[in-house]
C-alpha positions as CSV (number, residue, x, y, z in Angstrom):
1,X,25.8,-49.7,102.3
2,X,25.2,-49.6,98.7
3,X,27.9,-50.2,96.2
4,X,28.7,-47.3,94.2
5,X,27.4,-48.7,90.8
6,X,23.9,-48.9,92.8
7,X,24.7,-44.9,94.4
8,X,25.6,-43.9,90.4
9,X,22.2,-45.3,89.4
10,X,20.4,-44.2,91.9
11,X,21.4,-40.9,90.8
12,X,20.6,-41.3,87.0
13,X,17.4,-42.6,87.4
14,X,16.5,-39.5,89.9
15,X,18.0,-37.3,87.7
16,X,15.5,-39.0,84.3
17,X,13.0,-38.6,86.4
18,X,13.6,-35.0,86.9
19,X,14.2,-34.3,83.3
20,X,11.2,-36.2,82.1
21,X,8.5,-33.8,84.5
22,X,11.0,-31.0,83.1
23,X,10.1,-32.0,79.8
24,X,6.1,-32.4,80.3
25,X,6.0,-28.9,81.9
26,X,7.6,-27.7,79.0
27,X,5.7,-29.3,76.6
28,X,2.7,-28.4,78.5
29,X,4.1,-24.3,78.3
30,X,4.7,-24.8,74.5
31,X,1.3,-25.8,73.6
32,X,0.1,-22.9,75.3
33,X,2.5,-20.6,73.8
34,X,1.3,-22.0,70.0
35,X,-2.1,-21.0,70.7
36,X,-1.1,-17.6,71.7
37,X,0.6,-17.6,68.3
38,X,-2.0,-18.8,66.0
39,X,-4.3,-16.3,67.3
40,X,-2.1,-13.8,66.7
41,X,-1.6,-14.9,62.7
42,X,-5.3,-14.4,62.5
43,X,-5.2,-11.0,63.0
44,X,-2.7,-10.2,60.4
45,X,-4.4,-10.6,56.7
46,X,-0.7,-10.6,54.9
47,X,-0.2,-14.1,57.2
48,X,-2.4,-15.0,54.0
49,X,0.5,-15.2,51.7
50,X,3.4,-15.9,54.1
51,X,3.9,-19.2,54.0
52,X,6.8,-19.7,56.6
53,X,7.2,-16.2,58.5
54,X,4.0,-15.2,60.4
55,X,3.8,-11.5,61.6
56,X,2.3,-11.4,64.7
57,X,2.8,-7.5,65.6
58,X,3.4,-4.7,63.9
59,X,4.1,-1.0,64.0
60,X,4.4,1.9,60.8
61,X,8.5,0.9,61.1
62,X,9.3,-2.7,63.0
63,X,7.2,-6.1,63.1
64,X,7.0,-8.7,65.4
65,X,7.9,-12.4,63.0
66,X,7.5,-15.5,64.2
67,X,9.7,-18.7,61.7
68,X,7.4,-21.5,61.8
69,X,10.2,-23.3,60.4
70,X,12.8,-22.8,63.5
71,X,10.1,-21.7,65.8
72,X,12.0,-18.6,66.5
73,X,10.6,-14.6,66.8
74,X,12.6,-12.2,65.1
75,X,11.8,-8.2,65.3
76,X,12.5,-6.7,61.9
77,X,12.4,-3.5,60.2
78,X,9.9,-2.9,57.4
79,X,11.3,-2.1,53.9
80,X,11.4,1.5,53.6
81,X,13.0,2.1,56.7
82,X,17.1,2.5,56.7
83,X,19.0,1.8,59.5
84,X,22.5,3.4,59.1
85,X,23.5,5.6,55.8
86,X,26.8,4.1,56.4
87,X,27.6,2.1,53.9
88,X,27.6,-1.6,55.0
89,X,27.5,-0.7,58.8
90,X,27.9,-3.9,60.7
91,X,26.9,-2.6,64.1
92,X,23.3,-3.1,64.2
93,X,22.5,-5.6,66.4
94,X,25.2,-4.2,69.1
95,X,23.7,-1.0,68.8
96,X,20.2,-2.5,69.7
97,X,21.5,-4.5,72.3
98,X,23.6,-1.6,73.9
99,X,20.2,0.4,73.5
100,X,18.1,-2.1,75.6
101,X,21.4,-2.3,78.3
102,X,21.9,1.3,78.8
103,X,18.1,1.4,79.4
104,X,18.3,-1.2,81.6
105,X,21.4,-0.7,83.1
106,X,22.2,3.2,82.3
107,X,25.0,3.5,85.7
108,X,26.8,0.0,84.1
109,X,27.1,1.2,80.5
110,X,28.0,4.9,81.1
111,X,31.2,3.3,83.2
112,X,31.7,0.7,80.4
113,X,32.3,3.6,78.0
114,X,34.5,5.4,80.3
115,X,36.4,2.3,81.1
116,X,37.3,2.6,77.2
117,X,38.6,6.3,77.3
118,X,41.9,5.4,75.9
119,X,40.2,3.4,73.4
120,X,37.9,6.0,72.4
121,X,40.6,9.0,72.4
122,X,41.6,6.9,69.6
123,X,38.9,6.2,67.4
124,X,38.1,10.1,67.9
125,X,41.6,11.0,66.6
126,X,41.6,8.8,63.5
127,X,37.7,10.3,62.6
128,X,39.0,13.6,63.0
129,X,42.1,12.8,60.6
130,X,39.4,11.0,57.9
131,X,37.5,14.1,58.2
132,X,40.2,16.8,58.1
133,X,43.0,15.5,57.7
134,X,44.3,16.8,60.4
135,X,46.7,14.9,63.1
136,X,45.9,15.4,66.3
137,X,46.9,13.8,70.0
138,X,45.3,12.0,72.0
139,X,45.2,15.0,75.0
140,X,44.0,18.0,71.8
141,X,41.2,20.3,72.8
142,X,39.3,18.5,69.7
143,X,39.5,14.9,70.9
144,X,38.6,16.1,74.5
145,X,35.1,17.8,73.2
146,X,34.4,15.1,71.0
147,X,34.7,12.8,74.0
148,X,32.4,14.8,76.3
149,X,29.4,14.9,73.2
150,X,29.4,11.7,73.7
151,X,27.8,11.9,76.9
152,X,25.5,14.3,75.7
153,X,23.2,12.7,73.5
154,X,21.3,10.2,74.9
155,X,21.1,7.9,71.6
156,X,24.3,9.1,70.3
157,X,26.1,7.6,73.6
158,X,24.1,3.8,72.9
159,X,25.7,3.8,69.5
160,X,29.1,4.7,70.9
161,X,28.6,1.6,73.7
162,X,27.4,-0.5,70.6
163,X,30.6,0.0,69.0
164,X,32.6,-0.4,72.0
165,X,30.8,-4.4,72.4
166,X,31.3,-4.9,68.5
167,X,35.2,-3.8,69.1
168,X,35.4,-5.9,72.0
169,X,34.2,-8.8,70.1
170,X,35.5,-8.8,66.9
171,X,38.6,-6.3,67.1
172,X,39.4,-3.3,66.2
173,X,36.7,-1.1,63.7
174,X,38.6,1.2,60.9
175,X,36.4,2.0,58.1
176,X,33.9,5.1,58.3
177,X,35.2,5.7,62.1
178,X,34.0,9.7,61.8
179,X,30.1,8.7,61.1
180,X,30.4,6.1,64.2
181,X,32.3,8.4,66.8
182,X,31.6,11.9,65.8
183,X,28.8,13.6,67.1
184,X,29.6,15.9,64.2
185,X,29.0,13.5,61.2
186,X,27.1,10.5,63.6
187,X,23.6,13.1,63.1
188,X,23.9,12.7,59.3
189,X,23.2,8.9,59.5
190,X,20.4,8.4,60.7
191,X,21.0,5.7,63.3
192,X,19.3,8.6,66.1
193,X,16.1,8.4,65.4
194,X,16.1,4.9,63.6
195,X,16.9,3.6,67.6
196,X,14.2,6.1,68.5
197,X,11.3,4.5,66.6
198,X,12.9,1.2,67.6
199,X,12.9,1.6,71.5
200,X,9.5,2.5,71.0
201,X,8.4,-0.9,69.0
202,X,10.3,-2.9,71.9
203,X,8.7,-1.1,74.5
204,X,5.2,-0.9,72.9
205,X,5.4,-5.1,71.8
206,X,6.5,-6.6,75.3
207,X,4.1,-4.2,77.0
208,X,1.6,-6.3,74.7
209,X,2.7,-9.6,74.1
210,X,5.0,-11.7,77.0
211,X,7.9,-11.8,75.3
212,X,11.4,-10.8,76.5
213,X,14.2,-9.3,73.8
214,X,17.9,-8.0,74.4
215,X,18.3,-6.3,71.3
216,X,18.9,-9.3,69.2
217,X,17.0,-12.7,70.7
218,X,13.6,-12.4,70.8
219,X,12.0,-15.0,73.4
220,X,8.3,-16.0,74.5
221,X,7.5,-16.2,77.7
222,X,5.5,-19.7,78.9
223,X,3.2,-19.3,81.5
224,X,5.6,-20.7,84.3
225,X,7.6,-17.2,83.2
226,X,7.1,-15.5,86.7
227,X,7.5,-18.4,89.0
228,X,11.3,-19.7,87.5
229,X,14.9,-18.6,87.3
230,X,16.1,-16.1,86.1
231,X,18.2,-17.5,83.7
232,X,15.6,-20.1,82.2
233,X,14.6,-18.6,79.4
234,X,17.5,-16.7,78.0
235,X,21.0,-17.6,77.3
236,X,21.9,-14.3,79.7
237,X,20.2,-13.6,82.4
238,X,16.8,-12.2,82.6
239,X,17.9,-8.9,83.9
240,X,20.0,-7.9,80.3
241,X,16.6,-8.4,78.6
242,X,13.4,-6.0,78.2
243,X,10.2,-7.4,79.4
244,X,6.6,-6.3,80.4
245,X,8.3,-6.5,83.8
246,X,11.5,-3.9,83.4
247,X,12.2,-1.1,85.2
248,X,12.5,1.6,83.1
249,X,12.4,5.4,85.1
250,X,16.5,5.6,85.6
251,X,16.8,5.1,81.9
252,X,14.4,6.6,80.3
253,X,15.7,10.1,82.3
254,X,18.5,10.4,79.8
255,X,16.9,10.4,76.8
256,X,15.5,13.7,74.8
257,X,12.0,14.9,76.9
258,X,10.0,14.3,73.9
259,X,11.1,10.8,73.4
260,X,10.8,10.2,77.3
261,X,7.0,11.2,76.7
262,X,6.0,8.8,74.4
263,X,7.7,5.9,75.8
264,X,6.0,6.5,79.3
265,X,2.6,7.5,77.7
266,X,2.4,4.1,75.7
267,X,-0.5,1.8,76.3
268,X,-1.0,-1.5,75.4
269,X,-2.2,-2.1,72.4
270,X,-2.4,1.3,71.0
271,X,-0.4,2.4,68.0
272,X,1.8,5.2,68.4
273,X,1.0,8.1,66.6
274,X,3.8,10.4,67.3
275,X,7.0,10.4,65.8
276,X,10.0,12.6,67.3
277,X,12.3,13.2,64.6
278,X,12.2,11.1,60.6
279,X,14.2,8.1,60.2
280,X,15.4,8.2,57.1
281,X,13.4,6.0,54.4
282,X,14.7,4.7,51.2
283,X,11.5,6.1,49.1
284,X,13.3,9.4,50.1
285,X,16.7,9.0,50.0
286,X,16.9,5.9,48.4
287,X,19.2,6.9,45.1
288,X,21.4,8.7,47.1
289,X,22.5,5.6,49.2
290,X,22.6,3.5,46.1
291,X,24.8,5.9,44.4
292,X,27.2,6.4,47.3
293,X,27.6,2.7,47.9
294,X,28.5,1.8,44.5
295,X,31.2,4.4,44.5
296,X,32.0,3.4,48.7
297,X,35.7,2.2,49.0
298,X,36.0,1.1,52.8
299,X,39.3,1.8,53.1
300,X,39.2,-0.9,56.3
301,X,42.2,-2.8,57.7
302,X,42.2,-6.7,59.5
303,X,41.1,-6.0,63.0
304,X,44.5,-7.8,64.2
305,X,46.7,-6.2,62.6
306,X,45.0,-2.8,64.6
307,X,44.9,-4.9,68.3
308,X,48.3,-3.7,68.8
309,X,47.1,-0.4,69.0
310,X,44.3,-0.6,71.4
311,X,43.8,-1.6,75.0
312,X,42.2,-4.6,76.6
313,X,40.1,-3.1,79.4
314,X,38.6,-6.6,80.2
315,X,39.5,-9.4,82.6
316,X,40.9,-12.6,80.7
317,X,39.8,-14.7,83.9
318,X,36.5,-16.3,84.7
319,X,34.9,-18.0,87.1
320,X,32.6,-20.3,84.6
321,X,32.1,-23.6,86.4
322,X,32.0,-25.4,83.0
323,X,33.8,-23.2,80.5
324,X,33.1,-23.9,77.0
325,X,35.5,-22.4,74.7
326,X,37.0,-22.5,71.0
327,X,39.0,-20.8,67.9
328,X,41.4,-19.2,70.6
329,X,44.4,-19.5,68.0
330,X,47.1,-18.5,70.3
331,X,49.8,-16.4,68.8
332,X,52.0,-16.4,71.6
333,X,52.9,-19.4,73.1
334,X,49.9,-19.1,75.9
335,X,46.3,-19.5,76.6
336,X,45.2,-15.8,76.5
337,X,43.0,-16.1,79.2
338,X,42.4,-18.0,82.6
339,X,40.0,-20.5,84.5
340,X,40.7,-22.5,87.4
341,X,37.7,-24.9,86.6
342,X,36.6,-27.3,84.3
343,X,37.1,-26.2,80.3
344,X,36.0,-27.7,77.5
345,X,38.6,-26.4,75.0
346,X,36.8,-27.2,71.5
347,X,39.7,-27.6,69.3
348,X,41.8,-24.5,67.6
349,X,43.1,-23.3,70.6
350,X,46.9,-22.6,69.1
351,X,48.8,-21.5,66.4
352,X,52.4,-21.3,68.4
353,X,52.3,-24.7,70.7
354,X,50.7,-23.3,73.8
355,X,51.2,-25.2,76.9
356,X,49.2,-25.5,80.4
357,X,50.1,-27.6,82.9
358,X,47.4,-26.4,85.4
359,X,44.1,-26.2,83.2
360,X,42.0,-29.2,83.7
361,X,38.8,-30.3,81.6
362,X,38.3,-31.8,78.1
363,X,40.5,-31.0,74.8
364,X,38.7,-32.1,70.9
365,X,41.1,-31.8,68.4
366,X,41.0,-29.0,65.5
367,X,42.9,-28.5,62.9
368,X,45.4,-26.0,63.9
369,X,46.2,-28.3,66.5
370,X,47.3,-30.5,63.5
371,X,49.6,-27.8,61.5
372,X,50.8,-26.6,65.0
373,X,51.8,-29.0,66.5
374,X,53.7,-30.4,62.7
375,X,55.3,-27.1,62.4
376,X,57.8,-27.3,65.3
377,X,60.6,-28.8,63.6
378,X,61.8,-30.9,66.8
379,X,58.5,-32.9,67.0
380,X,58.7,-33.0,63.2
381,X,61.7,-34.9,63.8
382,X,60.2,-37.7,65.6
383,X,60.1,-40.7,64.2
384,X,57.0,-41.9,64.8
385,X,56.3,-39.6,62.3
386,X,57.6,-41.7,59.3
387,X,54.8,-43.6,58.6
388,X,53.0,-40.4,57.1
389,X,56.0,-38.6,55.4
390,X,54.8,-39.8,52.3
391,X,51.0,-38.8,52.2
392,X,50.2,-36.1,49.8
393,X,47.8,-34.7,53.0
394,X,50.5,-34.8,55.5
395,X,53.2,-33.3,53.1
396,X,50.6,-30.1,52.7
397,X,49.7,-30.1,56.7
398,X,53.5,-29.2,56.5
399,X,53.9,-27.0,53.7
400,X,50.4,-25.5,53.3
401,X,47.7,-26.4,55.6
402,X,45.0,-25.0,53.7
403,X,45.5,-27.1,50.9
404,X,45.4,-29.8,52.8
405,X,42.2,-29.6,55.1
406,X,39.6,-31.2,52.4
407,X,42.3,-34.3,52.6
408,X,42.7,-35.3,56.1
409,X,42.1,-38.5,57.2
410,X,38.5,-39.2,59.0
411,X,38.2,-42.0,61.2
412,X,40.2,-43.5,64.1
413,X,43.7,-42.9,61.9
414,X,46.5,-43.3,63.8
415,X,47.8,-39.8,62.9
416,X,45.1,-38.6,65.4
417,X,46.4,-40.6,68.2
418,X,49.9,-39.1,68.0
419,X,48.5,-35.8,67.8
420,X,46.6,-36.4,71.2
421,X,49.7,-37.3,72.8
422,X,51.7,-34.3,72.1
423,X,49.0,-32.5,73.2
424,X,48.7,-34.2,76.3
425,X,52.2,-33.7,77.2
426,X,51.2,-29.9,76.7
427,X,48.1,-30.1,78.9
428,X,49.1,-32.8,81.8
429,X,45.7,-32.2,83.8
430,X,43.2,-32.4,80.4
431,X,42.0,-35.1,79.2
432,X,42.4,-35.1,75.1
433,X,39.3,-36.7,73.5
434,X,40.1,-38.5,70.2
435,X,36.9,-40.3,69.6
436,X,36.1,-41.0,73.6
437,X,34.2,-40.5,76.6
438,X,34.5,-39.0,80.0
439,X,32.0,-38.6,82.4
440,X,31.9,-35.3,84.7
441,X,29.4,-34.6,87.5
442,X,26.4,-37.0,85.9
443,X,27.4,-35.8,82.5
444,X,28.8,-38.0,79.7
445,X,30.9,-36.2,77.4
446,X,32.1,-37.9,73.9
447,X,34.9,-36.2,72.1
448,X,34.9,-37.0,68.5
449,X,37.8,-35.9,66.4
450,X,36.3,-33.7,62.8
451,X,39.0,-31.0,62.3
452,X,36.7,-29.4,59.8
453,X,33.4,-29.3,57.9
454,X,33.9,-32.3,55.3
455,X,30.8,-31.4,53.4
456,X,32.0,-33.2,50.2
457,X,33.1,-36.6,51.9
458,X,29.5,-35.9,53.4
459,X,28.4,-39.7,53.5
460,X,32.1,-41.2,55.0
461,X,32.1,-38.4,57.4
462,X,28.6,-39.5,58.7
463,X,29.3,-43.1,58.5
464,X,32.2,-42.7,61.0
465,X,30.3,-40.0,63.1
466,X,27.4,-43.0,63.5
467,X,29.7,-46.0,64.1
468,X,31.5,-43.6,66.9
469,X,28.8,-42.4,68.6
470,X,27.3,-45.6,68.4
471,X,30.3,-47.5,70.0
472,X,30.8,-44.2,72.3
473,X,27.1,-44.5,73.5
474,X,27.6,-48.6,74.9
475,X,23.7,-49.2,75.6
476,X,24.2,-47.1,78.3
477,X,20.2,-45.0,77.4
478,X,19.8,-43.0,80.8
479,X,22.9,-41.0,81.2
480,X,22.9,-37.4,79.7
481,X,25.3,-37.1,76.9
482,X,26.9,-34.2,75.1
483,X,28.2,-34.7,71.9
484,X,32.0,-32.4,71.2
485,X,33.8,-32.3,67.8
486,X,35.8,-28.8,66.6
487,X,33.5,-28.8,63.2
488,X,29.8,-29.3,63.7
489,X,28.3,-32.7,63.0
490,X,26.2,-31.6,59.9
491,X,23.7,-28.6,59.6
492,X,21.0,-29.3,61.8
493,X,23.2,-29.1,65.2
494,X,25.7,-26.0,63.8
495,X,25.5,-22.4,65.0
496,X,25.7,-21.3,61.9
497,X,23.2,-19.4,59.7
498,X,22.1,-20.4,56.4
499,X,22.6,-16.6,55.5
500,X,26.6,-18.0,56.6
501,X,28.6,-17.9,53.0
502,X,30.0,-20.7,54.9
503,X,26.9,-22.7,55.2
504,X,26.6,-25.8,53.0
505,X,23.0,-27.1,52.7
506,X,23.6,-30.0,51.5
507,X,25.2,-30.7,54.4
508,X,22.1,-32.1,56.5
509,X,21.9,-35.6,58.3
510,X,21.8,-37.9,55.8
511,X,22.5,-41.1,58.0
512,X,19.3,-43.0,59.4
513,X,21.4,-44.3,62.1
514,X,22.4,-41.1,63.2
515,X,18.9,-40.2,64.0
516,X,17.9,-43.4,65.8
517,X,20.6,-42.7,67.9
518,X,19.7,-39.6,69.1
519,X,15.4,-40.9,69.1
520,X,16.8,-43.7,71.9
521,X,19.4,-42.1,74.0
522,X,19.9,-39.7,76.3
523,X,21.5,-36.9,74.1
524,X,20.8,-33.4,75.3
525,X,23.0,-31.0,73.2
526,X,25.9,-30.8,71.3
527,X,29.1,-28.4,71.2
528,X,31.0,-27.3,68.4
529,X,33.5,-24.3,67.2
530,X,35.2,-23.7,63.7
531,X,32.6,-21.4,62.1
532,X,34.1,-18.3,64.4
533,X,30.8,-17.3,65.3
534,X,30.9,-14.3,67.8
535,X,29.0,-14.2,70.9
536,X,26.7,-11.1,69.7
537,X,25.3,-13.7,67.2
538,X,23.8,-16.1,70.3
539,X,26.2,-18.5,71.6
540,X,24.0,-21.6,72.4
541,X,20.5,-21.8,70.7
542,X,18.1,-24.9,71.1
543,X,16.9,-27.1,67.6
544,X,15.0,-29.8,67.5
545,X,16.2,-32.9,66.0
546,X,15.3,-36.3,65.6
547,X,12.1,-36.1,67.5
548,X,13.3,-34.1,70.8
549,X,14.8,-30.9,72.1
550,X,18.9,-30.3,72.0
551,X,20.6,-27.3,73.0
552,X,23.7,-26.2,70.4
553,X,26.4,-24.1,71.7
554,X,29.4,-22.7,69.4
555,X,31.8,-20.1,72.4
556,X,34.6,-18.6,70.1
557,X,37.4,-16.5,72.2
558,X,37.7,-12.8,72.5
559,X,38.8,-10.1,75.0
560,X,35.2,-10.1,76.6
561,X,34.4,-13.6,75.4
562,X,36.7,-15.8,77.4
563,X,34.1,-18.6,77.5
564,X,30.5,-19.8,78.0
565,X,28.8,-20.9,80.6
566,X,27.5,-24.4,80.4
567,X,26.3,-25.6,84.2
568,X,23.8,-22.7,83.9
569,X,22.5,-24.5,80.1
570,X,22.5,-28.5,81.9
571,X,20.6,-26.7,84.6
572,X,17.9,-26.0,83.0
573,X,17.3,-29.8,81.1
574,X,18.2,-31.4,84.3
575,X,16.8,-30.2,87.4
C-alpha cells in the first residue's frame, strides 16, 4: 500500500498534468480568438488612430471595443448618445443587466420585483412626496397604480428590476427616486428607448460575432464554446448571459410590438435601419443637461442610515462549497449571514467583536479586526498588551483608527500574533492565517497579514510580501497556491479600476523577486477585499502577470452578496 506522501503526490502530479493540457487547449482557443480579432480591426478605418482600444463592431448608437491592453471587450455608447437625464444616475449597468435577465428570464425577474412589494411601496411613496409633496401610505390608491404601471411597460419594469439589484447591492437609493420609480416622470429620462437601441446592439453583435454579454462583461467565445460547461467562460453561469445561442420568444413577448419586430427581423450582419422612438442625444439636448446638473443638489442620504427602513427579501444562507467573502463589518455582534462549509473570511468582517463557534474555513486579518478587537475595554486590559501602549500607532488604533492605518506595523510584528489569538478564541473551528499556510482539498492557501493598501511604504511592503511568500512557498513548485491578504498585493492582482479614486498607480510590482516567484511556482489566483467593490462590478476577473494566467477575486458582503463561489473558479484551472 502506498504511503500517503506517495497517494498526495500521486495526486499533484495528476492534477499538473491536467492543468498543463488545460492550459495548451486554452492557449490553442486564444490564438484563434486573436485572429478573429485582428480581422475585425481591419475593417474599422478609425482602428487607424486608436492605439490601445480597437472597435471591432459598431452600430449608429453602441460599439463593440476590444483593450489590447487587458485583453478585455467592452460595449460602449457612442458620444452623442445619453443614457439617463438624471443627473449622475448610477444604475446603468444594473439596468443593462436586468435588461438581458428579464429577457432571458422574464417569469424569474417579474417575481423578483414582486418579492420587493413592500420595498417598492416605499420608494413609490417617497417619489410621490418629492413630486407633490404630498404624504401618502403605503396602502393609498396612488402608490397602488403606480405599482401596477410598473408592470405595464415593458422597459419601464427592467429599469425598476435594475434598481431593485443596485438596492440590493449597495443599500438603499434616495436621490431622484420619482425619475427612477414613477412611470409618470421615468418617460422624461430617456432611459426607455436608450435600452431600446441597446437590446438591439446586443442582440444584433452576438448574432454576429461569438461572444456572450450579461449586461456588463462582455466575453469571447473559443472554439471549444459549445462542447464545455456551462460555467467556463463566465464568472455566472452561461444561462444569465445573451448569446448567439439564447432563447429569446418568452421575452421578447413583453416588449412594445414594434420593438418585438425589429429584434426578431434582425439578420446578421445587417445594420438596423429602424429606430422605435429617439434616445435622447446631447447635440439636442445637450445645454439643458449641462445646465440642470450644475444647478443639481442630490439631496441623497448614506444608504445605512435608510436599511432600517427597508426589508431584506433575500436568504442570508448559502450553500457555496468554498465561500469567499470580505468587508462584512458587523454592527451587531454577529455574522449577518450563514454557511455550513468552508469560508474564506478575507479580513473586515466586524466592527462589534462577532463570534462563531461553528464556521470553519480560513480568517486573514484586516484592519477593523485590529480597532475591534482594541476597542473592548476588557481585552484592552490585558496585559500582554503593554508592550505597545506606548506606540504613537497603537495609541491611535485606540483613539482614532483612521489616523492610524498609514502607521501599522508590516511584517511578522508580534502585535499581529496577539490579534490572531483573540480571534481564534472567537472562531474555534477557523483557522486564522497570519502570514501561513493551509492546505484544503489539493489547494494551498497562504494567508498573509496587509490590513491595508500601504502604497507609500510601497518598497518595505513588497519586500516583506516576497520574503513571506517566499518562505510560505518552501520549494514545494507543483501544488496550486492561492495567495489571501485583506488589501491587495499591489495593482496588477487588485479588483480595482484605475478609474477607482482609490487606485494608486504607482502602486505596481516593483519587486523582481515577486515576479520570479510567481514565473516558477504554482500560483493560480489571488484573493483580496478592502476596496468594497460590489458584485455588479465583476467579482473575480483573470490578469496576466508575470508570464502566466491568474484569476483575482475581491467578494464584498451584502443582502444578496453573501459570498462567492470559488470551487466553481479552481474548477476550471484544474480539471
Amino acid at each position: 500500500m502506498k504511503a500517503k506522501n506517495e497517494i498526495f503526490k500521486d495526486m499533484l502530479n495528476e492534477q499538473k498534468e491536467n492543468l498543463e493540457t488545460a492550459i495548451e487547449i486554452k492557449q490553442n482557443n486564444f490564438e484563434i480568438s486573436q485572429n478573429l480579432l485582428e480581422s475585425r480591426f481591419e475593417l474599422y478605418p478609425e482602428n487607424r488612430r486608436r492605439s490601445v482600444n480597437k472597435v471591432i463592431y459598431h452600430n449608429q448608437y453602441f460599439q463593440l471595443v476590444y483593450n489590447l491592453n487587458s485583453q478585455s471587450l467592452t460595449i460602449e455608447s457612442k458620444g452623442d448618445l445619453i443614457y439617463s437625464a438624471i443627473p449622475y444616475d448610477t444604475g446603468r449597468n444594473y439596468i443593462q443587466k436586468a435588461l438581458i435577465q428579464s429577457i432571458l428570464h422574464p417569469t424569474k425577474t417579474r417575481k423578483y420585483i414582486e418579492s420587493h412589494e413592500n420595498n417598492l411601496k416605499k420608494y413609490l411613496a417617497l417619489s410621490i412626496f418629492q413630486v407633490s409633496g404630498r404624504k401618502v401610505t403605503l396602502d393609498s390608491n396612488e402608490v397602488e397604480r403606480a405599482y401596477q404601471q410598473i408592470f405595464e411597460d415593458a422597459l419601464f419594469e427592467m429599469q425598476v428590476l435594475g434598481r431593485l439589484m443596485q438596492h440590493d447591492e449597495t443599500g438603499p437609493l434616495s436621490a431622484n427616486l420619482a425619475g427612477k420609480f414613477l412611470y409618470s416622470e421615468n418617460i422624461k429620462t430617456g432611459i426607455s428607448p436608450y435600452l431600446a437601441e441597446y437590446l438591439k446592439f446586443v442582440v444584433e453583435v452576438t448574432q454576429t460575432l461569438p461572444i456572450s454579454t450579461d449586461g456588463k462583461n462582455v466575453q469571447l467565445l473559443d472554439s471549444a464554446y459549445e462542447q464545455t460547461s456551462e460555467k467556463d467562460y463566465l464568472d455566472q453561469p452561461k444561462s444569465l448571459a445573451l448569446t448567439s445561442q439564447s432563447d429569446l420568444n418568452v421575452g421578447l413577448e413583453n416588449l412594445p410590438a414594434t420593438l418585438k419586430v425589429e429584434i426578431e427581423n434582425l439578420k446578421v450582419s445587417e445594420p438596423i435601419s429602424q429606430v422605435m422612438t429617439k434616445p435622447l442625444l446631447k447635440s439636442n439636448v445637450g445645454n439643458q443637461l449641462k445646465a440642470l446638473r450644475k444647478n443639481y443638489v442630490a439631496h441623497s442620504q448614506a444608504p445605512k442610515e435608510l436599511e432600517q427602513y427597508f426589508e431584506n427579501v433575500h436568504s442570508t444562507h448559502n450553500d457555496n462549497k468554498i465561500n469567499v467573502i470580505s468587508d462584512i463589518d458587523s454592527q451587531n455582534g454577529k455574522l449577518p449571514f450563514s454557511n455550513l462549509n468552508f469560508n474564506i473570511l478575507v479580513g473586515n468582517v466586524s466592527n462589534s467583536v462577532v463570534s462563531d463557534t461553528e464556521m470553519q474555513g480560513i480568517y486573514v486579518i484586516g484592519n477593523h479586526e485590529l480597532s475591534d478587537l482594541l476597542s473592548d475595554n476588557i481585552i484592552f486590559k490585558k496585559s500582554k498588551w503593554d508592550a505597545f501602549r506606548e506606540k504613537e500607532w497603537f495609541k491611535e488604533l485606540v483613539v482614532d483608527p483612521d489616523q492610524a492605518w498609514a502607521k501599522l506595523p508590516v511584517g511578522n510584528n508580534s502585535f499581529y500574533e496577539l490579534i490572531k489569538d483573540e480571534l481564534a478564541q472567537n472562531y474555534p473551528k477557523m483557522k486564522i492565517l497570519n502570514n501561513e499556510s493551509v492546505i484544503y482539498e489539493g489547494i494551498r492557501y497562504i494567508g498573509l497579514t496587509i490590513p491595508v493598501a500601504l502604497s507609500k511604504r510601497k518598497k518595505e511592503l513588497q519586500n516583506f510580501i516576497a520574503i513571506e511568500i517566499e518562505r510560505l512557498l518552501a520549494q514545494d513548485r507543483d501544488i496550486p497556491t492561492v495567495i489571501i491578504s485583506h488589501a491587495p498585493l499591489f495593482n496588477e492582482l487588485s479588483m480595482l479600476s484605475p478609474k477607482s479614486k482609490s487606485y494608486n498607480k504607482s502602486y505596481k510590482c516593483a519587486h523582481r523577486g515577486i515576479l520570479n516567484l510567481f514565473d516558477k511556482f504554482n500560483i493560480i489566483g489571488a484573493i483580496h477585499g478592502h476596496h468594497h467593490i460590489p458584485a455588479s462590478s465583476g467579482q473575480s476577473k483573470m490578469v496576466s502577470f508575470s508570464n502566466k494566467k491568474l484569476f483575482v477575486v475581491c467578494s464584498i458582503y451584502s443582502k444578496i452578496n453573501t459570498g462567492f463561489e470559488l470551487s466553481n473558479l479552481l474548477s476550471d484551472l484544474i480539471p
